[in-house]
C-alpha positions in Angstrom: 9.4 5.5 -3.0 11.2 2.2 -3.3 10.4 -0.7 -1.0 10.8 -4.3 -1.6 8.1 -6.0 -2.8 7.8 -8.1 -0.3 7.5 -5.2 2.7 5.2 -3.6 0.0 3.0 -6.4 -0.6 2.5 -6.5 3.5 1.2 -3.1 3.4 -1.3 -3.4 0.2 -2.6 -6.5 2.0 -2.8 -4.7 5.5 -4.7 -1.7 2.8 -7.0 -4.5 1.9 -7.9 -5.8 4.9 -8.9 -2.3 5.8 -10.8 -1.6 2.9 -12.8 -5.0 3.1 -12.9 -3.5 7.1 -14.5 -0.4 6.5 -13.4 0.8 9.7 -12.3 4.0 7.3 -13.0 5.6 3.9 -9.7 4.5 2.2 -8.4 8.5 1.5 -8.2 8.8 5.3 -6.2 4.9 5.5 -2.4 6.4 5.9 -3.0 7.2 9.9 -4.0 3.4 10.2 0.2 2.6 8.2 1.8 5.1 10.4 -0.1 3.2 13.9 0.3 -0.8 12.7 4.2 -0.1 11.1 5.5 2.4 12.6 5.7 4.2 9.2 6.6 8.0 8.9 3.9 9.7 7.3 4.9 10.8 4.1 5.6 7.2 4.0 2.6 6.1 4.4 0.9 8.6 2.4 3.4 7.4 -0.8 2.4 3.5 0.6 -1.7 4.4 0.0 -1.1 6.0 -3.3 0.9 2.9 -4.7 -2.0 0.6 -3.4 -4.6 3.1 -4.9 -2.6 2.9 -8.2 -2.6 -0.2 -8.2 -6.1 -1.3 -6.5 -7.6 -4.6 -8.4 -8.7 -7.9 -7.5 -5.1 -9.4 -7.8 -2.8 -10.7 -4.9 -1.3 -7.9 -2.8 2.3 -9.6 -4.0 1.5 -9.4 -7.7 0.6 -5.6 -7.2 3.7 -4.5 -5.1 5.7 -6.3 -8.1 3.9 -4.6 -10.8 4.3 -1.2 -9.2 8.3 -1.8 -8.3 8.4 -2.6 -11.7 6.7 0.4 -13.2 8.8 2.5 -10.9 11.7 1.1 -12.3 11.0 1.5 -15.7 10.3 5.7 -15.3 
């Protein structure tokens, strides 16, 4: 999956506003993409592993950067 980082980075911080939410355990978070973006779901489901690979207490931006860059790099 390639994205910009930017569009990324708008999904891992809808992800953690979710998490922080708890309206949902995070493995069940992809329904909540495909409703708030319009995202098809295999998209979505690609969009929550990224931001489960890359879960840490950095800025949404500097995770979607890191993760276009490890993409790029394999």
């Amino acid at each position: 999956m390639e994205l910009p980082t930017k569009k990324l980075s708008e999904y891992f911080r809808f992800l953690d506003y979710l998490r922080i939410s708890g309206v949902t355990n995070m493995y069940g978070a992809s329904p909540y993409l495909v409703e708030e973006f319009d995202l098809p779901r295999n998209e979505a489901k690609a969009v929550l592993s990224a931001w489960m690979q890359t879960f840490d207490d950095s800025t949404p931006e500097g995770r979607a950067e890191i993760y276009n860059k490890n993409k790029k790099s394999t």
